[in-house]
ROSE-4610 file (N, C-alpha, C; in Angstrom, 1 decimal, always signed):
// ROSE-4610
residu = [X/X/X/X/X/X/X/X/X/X/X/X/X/X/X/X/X/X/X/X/X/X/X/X/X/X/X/X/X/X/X/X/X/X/X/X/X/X/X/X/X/X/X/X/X/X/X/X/X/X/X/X/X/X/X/X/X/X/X/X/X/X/X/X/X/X/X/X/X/X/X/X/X/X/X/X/X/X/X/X/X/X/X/X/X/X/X/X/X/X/X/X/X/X/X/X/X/X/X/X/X/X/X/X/X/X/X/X/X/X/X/X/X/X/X/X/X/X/X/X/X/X/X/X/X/X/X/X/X/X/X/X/X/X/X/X/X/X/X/X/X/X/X/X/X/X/X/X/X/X/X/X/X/X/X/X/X/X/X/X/X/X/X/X/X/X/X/X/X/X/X/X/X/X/X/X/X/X/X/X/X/X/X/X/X/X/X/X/X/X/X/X/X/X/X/X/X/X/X/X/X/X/X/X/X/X/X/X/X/X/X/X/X/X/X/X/X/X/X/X/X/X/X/X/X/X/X/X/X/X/X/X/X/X/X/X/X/X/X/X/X/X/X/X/X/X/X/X/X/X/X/X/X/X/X/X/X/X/X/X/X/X/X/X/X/X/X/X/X/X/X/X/X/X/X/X/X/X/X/X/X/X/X/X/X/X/X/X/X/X/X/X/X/X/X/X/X/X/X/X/X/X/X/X/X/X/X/X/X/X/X/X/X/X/X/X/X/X/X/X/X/X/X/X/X/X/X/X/X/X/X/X/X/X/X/X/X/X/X/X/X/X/X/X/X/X/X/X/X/X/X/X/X/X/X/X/X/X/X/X/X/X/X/X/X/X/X/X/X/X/X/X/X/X/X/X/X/X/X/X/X/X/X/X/X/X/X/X/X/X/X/X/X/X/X/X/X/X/X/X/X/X/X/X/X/X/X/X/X/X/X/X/X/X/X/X/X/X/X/X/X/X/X/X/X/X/X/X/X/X/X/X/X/X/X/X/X/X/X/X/X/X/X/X/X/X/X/X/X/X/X/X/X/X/X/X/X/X/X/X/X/X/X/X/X/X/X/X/X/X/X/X/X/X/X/X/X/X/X/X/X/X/X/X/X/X/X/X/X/X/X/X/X/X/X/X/X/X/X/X/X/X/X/X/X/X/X/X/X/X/X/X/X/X/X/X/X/X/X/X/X/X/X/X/X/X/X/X/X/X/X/X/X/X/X/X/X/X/X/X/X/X/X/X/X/X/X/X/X/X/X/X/X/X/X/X/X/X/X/X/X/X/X/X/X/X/X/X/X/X]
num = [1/1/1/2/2/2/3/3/3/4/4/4/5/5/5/6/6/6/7/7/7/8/8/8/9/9/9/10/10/10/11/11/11/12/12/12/13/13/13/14/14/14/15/15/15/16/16/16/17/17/17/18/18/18/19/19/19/20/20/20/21/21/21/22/22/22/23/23/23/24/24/24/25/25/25/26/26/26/27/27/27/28/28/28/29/29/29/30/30/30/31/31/31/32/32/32/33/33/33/34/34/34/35/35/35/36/36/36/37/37/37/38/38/38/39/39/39/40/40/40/41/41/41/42/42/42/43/43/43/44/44/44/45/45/45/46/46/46/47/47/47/48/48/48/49/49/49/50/50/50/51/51/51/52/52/52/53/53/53/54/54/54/55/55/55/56/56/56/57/57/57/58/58/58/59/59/59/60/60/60/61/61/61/62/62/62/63/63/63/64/64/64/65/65/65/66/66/66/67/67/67/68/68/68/69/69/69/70/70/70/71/71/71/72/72/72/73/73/73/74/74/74/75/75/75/76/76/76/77/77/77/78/78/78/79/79/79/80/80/80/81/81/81/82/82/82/83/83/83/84/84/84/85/85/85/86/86/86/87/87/87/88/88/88/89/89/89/90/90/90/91/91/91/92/92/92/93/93/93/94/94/94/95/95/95/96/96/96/97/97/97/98/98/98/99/99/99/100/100/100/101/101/101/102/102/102/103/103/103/104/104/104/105/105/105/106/106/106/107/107/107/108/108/108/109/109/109/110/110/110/111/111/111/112/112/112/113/113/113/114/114/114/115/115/115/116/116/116/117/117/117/118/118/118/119/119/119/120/120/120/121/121/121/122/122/122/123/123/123/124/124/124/125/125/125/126/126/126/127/127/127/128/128/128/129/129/129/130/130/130/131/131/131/132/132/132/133/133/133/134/134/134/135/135/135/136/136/136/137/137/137/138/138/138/139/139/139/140/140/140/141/141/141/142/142/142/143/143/143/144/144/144/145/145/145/146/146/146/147/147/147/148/148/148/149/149/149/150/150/150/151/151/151/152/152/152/153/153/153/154/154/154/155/155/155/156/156/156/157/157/157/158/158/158/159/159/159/160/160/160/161/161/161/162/162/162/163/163/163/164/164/164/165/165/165/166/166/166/167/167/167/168/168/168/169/169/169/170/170/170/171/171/171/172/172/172/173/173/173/174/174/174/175/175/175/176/176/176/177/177/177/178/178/178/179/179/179/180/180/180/181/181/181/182/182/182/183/183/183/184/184/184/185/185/185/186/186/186/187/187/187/188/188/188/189/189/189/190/190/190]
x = [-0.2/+0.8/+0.8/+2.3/+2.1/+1.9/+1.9/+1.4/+0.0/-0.6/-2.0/-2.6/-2.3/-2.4/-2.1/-1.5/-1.0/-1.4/-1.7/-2.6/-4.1/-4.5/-5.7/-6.0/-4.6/-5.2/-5.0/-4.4/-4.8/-6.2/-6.8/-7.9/-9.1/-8.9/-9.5/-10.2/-9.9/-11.2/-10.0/-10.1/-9.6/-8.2/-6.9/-6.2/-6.1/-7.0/-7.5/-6.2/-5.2/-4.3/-3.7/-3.7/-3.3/-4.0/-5.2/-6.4/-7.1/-7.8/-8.7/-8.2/-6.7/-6.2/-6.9/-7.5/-8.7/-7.3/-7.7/-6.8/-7.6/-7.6/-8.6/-7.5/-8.3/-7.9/-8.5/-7.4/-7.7/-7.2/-7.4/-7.3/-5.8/-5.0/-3.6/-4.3/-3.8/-4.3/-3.5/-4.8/-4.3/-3.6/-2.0/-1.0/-1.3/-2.1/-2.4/-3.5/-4.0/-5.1/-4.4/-3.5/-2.7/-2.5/-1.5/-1.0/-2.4/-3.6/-4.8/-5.3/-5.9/-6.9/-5.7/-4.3/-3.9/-3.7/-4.0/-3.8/-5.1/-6.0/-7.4/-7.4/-6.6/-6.4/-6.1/-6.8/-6.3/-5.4/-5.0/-3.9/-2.7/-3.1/-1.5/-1.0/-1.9/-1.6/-0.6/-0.1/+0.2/+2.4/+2.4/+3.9/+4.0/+5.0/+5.2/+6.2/+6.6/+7.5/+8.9/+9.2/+10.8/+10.9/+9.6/+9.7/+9.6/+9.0/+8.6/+10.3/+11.2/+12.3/+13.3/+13.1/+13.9/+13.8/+12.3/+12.0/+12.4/+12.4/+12.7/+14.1/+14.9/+16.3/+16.3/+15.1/+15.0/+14.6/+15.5/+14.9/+13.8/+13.6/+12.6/+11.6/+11.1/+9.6/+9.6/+8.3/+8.0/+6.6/+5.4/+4.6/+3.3/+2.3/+1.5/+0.4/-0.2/-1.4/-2.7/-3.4/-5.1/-5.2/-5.4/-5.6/-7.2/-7.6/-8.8/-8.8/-10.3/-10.6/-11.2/-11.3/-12.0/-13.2/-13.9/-14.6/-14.6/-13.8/-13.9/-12.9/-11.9/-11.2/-11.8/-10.8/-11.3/-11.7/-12.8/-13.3/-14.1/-14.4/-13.9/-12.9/-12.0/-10.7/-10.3/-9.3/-8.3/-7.1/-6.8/-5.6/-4.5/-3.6/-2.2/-1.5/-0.8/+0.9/+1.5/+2.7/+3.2/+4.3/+4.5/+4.9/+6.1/+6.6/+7.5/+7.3/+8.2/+7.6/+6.9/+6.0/+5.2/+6.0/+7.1/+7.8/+9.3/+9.0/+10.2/+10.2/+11.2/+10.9/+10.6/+11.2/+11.4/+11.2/+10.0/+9.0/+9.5/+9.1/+9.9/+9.2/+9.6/+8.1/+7.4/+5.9/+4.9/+4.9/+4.7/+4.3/+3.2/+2.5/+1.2/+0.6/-0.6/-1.1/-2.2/-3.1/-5.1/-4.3/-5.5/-5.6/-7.1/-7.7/-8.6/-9.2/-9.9/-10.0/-11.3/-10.9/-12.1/-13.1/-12.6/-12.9/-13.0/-11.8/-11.3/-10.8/-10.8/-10.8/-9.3/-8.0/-6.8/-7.1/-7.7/-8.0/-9.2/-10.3/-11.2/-10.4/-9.9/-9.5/-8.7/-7.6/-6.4/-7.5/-8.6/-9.2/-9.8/-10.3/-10.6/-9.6/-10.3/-9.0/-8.5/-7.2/-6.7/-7.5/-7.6/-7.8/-7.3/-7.4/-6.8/-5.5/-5.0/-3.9/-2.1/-2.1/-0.8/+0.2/-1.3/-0.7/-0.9/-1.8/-1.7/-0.8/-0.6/+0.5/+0.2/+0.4/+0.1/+1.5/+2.3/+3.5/+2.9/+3.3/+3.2/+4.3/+4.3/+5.4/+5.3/+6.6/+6.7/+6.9/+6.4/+6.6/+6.7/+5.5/+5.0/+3.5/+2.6/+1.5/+0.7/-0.3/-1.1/-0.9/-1.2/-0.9/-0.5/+0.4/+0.6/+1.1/+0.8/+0.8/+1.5/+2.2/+2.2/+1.2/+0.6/-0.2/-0.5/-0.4/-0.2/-1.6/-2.0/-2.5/-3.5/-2.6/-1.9/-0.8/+0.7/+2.0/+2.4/+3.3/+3.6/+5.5/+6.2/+7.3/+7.4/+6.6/+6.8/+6.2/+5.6/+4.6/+5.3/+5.4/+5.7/+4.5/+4.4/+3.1/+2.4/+1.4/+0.3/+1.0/+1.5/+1.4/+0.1/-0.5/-2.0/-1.3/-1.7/-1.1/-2.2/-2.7/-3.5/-3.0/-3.2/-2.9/-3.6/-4.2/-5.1/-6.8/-6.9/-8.3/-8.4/-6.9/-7.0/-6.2/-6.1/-5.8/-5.1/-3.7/-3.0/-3.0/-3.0/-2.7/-1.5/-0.7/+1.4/+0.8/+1.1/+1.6/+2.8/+3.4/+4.4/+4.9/+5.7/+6.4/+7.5/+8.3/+9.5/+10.5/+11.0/+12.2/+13.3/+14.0/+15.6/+16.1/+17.0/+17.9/+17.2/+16.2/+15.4/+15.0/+14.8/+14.5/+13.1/+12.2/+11.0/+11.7/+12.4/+13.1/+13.3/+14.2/+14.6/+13.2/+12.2/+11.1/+9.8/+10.3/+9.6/+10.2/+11.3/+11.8/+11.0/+11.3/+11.1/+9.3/+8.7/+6.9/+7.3/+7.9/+7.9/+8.5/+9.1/+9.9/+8.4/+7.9/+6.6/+5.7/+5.3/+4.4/+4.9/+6.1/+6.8/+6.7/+6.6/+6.8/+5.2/+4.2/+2.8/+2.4/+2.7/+2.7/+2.6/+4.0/+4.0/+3.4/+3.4/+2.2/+0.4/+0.2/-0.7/-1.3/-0.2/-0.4/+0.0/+0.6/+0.5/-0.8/-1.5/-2.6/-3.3/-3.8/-4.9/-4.6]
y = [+7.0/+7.2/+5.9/+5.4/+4.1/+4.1/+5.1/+5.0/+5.2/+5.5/+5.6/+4.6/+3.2/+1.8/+1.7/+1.6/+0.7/+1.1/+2.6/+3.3/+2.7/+2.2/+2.1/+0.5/-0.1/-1.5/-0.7/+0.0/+0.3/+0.9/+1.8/+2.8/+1.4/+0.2/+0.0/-1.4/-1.4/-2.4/-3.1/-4.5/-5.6/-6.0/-4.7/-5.1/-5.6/-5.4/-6.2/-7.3/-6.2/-6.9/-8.1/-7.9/-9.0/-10.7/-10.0/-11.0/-11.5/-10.7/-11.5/-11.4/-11.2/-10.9/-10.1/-9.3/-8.2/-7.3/-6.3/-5.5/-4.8/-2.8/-1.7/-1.1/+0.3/+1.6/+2.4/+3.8/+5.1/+5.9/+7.3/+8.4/+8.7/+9.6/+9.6/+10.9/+11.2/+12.4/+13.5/+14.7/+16.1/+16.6/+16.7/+17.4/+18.8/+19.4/+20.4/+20.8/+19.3/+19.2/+17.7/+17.4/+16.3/+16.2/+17.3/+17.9/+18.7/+19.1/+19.4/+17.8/+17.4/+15.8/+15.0/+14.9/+14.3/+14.6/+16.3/+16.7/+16.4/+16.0/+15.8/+14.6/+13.6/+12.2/+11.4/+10.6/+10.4/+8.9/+8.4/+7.6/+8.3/+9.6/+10.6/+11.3/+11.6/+12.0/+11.4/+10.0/+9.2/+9.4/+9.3/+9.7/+10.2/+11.3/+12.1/+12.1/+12.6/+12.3/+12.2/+12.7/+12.4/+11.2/+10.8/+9.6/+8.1/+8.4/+7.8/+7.4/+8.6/+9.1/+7.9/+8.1/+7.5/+5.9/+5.4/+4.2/+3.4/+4.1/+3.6/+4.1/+4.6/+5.0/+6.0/+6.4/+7.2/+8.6/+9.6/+10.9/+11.4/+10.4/+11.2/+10.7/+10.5/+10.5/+12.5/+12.9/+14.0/+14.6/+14.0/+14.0/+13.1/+12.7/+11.8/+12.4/+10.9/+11.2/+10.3/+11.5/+10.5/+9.7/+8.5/+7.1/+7.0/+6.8/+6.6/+7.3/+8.3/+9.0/+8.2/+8.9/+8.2/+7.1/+5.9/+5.4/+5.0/+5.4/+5.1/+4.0/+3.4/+2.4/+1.3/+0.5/-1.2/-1.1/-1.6/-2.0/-0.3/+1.0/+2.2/+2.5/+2.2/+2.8/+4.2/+4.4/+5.6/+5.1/+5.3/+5.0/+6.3/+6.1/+7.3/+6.0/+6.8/+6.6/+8.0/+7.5/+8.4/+8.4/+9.7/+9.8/+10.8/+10.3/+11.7/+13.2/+13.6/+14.9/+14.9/+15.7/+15.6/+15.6/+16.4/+16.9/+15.6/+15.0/+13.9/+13.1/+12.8/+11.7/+10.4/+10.1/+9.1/+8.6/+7.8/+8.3/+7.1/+7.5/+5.9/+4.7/+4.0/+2.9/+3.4/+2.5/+3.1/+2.4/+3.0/+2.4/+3.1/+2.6/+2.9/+1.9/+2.3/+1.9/+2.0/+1.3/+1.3/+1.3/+2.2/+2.6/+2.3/+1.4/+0.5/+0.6/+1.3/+1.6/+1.1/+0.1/-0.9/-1.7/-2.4/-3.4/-4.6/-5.1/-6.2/-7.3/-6.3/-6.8/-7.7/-7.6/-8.6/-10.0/-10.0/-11.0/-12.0/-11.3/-11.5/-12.4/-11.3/-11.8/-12.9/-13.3/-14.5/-15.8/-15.6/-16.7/-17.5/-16.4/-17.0/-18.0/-18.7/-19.6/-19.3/-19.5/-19.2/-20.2/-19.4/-20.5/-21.5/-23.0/-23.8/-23.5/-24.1/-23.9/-23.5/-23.1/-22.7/-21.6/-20.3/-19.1/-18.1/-18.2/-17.1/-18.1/-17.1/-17.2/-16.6/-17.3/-16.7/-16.7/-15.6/-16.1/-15.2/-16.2/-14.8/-14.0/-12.8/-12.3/-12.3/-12.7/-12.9/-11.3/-11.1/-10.0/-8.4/-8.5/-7.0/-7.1/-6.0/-5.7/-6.7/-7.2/-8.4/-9.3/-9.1/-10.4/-9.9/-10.5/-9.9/-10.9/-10.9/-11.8/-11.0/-11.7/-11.3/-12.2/-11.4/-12.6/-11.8/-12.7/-12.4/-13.5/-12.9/-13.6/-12.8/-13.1/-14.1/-13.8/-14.0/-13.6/-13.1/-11.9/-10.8/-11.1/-11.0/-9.9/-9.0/-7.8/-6.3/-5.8/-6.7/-6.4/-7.3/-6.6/-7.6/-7.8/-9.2/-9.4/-8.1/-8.2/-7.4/-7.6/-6.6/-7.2/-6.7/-7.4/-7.0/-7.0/-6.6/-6.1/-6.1/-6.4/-6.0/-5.3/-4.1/-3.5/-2.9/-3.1/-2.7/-2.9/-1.7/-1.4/-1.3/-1.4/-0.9/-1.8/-1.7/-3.0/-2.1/-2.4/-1.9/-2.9/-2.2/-3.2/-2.5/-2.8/-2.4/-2.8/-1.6/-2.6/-1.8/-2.0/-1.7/-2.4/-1.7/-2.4/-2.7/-3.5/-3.9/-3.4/-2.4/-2.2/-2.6/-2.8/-2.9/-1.9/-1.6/-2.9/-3.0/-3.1/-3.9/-4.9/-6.1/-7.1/-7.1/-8.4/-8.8/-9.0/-9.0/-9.3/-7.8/-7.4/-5.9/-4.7/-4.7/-4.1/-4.9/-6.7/-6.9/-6.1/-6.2/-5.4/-4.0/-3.0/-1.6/-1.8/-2.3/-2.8/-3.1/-3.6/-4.4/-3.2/-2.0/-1.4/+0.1/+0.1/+0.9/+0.3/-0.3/-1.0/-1.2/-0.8/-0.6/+1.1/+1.6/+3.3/+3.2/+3.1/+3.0/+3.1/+1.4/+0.8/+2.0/+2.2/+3.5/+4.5/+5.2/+6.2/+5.7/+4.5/+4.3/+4.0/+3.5/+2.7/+4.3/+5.0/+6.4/+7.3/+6.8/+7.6/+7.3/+6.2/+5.4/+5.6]
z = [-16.9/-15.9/-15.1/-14.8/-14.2/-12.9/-12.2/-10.9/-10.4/-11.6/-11.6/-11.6/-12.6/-12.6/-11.1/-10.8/-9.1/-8.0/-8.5/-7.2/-7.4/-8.5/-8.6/-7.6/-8.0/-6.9/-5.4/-4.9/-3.9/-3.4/-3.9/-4.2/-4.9/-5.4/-6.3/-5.2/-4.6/-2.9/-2.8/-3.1/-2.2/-2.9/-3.6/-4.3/-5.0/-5.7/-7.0/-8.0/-8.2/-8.5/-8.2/-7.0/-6.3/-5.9/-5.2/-5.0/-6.0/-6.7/-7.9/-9.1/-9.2/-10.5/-11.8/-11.1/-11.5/-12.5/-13.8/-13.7/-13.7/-13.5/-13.4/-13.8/-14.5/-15.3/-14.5/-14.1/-13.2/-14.2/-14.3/-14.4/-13.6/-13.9/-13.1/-12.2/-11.0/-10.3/-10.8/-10.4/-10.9/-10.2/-10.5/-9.7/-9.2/-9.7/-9.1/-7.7/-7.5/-6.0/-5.7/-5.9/-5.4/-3.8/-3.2/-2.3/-1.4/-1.9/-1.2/-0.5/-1.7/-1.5/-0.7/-0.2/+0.4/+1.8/+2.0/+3.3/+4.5/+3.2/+4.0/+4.3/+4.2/+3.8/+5.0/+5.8/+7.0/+6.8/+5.8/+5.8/+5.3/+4.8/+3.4/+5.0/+6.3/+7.7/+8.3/+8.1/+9.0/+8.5/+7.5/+7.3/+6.4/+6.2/+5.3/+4.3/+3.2/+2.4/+2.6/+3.6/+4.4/+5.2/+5.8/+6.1/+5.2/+4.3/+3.2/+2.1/+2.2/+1.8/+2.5/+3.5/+4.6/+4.7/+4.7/+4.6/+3.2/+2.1/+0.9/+0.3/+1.0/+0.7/-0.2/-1.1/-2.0/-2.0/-2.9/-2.7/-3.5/-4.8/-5.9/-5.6/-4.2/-3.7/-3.4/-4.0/-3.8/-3.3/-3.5/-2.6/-2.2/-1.4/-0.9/-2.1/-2.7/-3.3/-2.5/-2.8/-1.4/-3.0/-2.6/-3.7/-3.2/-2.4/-1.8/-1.0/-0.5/+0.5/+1.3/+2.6/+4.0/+3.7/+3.3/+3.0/+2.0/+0.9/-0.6/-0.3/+0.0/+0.1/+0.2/+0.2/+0.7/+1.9/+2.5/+3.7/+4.3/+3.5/+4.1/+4.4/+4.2/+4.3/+3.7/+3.8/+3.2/+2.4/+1.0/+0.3/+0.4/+0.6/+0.0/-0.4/-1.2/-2.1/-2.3/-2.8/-2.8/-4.3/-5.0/-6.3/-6.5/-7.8/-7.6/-8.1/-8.8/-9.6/-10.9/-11.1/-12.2/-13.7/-13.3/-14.4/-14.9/-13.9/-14.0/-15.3/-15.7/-16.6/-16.1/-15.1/-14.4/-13.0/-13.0/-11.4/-10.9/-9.2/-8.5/-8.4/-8.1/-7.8/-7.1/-7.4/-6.6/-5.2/-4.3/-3.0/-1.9/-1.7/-0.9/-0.1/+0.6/+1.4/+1.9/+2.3/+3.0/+4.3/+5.1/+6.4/+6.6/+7.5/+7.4/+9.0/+9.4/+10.8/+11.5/+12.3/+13.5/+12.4/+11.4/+10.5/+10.6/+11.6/+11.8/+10.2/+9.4/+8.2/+7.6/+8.2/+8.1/+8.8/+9.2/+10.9/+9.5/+9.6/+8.6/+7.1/+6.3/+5.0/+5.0/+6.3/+6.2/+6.2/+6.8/+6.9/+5.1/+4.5/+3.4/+2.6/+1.7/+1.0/-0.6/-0.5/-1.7/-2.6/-4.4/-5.1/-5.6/-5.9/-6.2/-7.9/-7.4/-9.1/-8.4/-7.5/-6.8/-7.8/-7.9/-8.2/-7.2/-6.1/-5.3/-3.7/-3.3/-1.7/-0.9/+0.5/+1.5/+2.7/+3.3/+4.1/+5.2/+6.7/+7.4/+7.8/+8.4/+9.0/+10.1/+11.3/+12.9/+13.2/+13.9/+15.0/+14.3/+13.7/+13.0/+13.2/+14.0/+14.3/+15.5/+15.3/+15.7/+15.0/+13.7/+13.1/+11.2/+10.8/+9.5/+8.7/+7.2/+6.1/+4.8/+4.0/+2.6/+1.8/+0.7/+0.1/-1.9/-2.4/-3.6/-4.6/-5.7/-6.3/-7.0/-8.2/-8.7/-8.4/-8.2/-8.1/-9.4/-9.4/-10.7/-10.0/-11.1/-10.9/-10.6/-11.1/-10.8/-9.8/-9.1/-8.1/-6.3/-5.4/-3.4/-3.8/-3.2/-2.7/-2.0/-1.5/-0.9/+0.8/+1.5/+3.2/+4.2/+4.6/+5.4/+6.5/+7.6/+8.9/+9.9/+10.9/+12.1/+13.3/+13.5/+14.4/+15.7/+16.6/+17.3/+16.4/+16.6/+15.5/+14.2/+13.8/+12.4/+11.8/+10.5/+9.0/+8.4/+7.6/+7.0/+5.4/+4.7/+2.9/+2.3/+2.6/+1.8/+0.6/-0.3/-1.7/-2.5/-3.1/-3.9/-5.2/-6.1/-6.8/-7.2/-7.7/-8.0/-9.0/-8.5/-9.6/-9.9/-10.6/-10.5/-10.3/-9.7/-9.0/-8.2/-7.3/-5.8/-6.5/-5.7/-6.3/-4.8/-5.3/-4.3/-2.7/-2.5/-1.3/-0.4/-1.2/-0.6/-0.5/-1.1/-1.6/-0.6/-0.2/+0.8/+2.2/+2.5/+3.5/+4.0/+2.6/+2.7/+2.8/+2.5/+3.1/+4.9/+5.1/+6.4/+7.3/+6.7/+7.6/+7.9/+6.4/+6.5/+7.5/+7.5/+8.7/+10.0/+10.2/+11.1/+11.6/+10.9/+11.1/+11.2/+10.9/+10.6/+11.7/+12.5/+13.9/+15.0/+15.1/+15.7/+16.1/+14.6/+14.5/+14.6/+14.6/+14.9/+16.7/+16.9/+18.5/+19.5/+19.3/+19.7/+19.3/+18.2/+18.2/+19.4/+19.6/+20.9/+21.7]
């Protein structure tokens, strides 16, 4: 299942995909404790599939998968994404997220350096969280870069993929507008 791959760089530590150009094999989740293991999920907590719906213009998002539970993520974190129907032929891109809580770990990671060769990237973005970056590496087509986010106490990791018709542009937006709704729901938690 292809969202099992993509969930896995979420779930799978430091984006693997992205940062060490690592690839990893997951198991796809069992639709039938999908909807359980995400209710326990304190990142699958933060928006819900109508929001999720809303943020990506799309209806065939159908429900939150826990990608990583509370600690099992990068840094301890918490992974969710979100998928469509099991029975679909045709699933949406994948898009998810690490919920990363009193880590200081976005703040942390911008500091390290990319490796030489000018395949990974670093951009920031103005006026989303404390401080926030796209960063890619190696750079993919089918993949936004990675956006890290700092928000109070906590570290956000966007990732998504590229379909057509969205191209990396439109798909960086719908990342930027999730971390926007996140923000929110986060800076209201405290």
């Amino acid at each position: 299942m292809r969202a099992a791959i993509a969930i896995t760089i979420l779930a799978g530590g430091v984006l693997l995909g992205h940062v060490a150009g690592g690839k990893l094999s997951a198991q796809a989740p069992n639709p039938s404790n999908t909807s359980t293991n995400a209710a326990k999920n304190p990142a699958c907590a933060l928006l819900s599939v109508a929001e999720i719906r809303k943020i990506t213009g799309r209806e065939d998002y159908e429900r939150p998968w826990s990608a990583a539970d509370p600690g099992e993520g990068i840094a301890g974190g918490s992974a969710c994404a979100y998928e469509g129907a099991a029975a679909s032929l045709k699933e949406p891109p994948t898009i998810g997220f690490t919920l990363i809580s009193g880590a200081d770990y976005t703040q942390r990671h911008s500091t390290t350096k990319l490796p030489p060769g000018g395949q990974c990237k670093r951009e920031s973005v103005k006026a989303l969280g404390d401080a926030a970056y796209f960063e890619c590496c190696p750079c993919s087509s089918k993949r936004a870069p990675a956006l890290w986010v700092k928000m109070g106490t906590n570290d956000l990791i966007i990732d998504a993929e590229v379909e057509a018709p969205a191209t990396e542009a439109s798909v960086r937006s719908t990342m930027i507008s999730m971390a926007r709704a996140l923000e929110a729901k986060l800076r209201n938690r405290q």
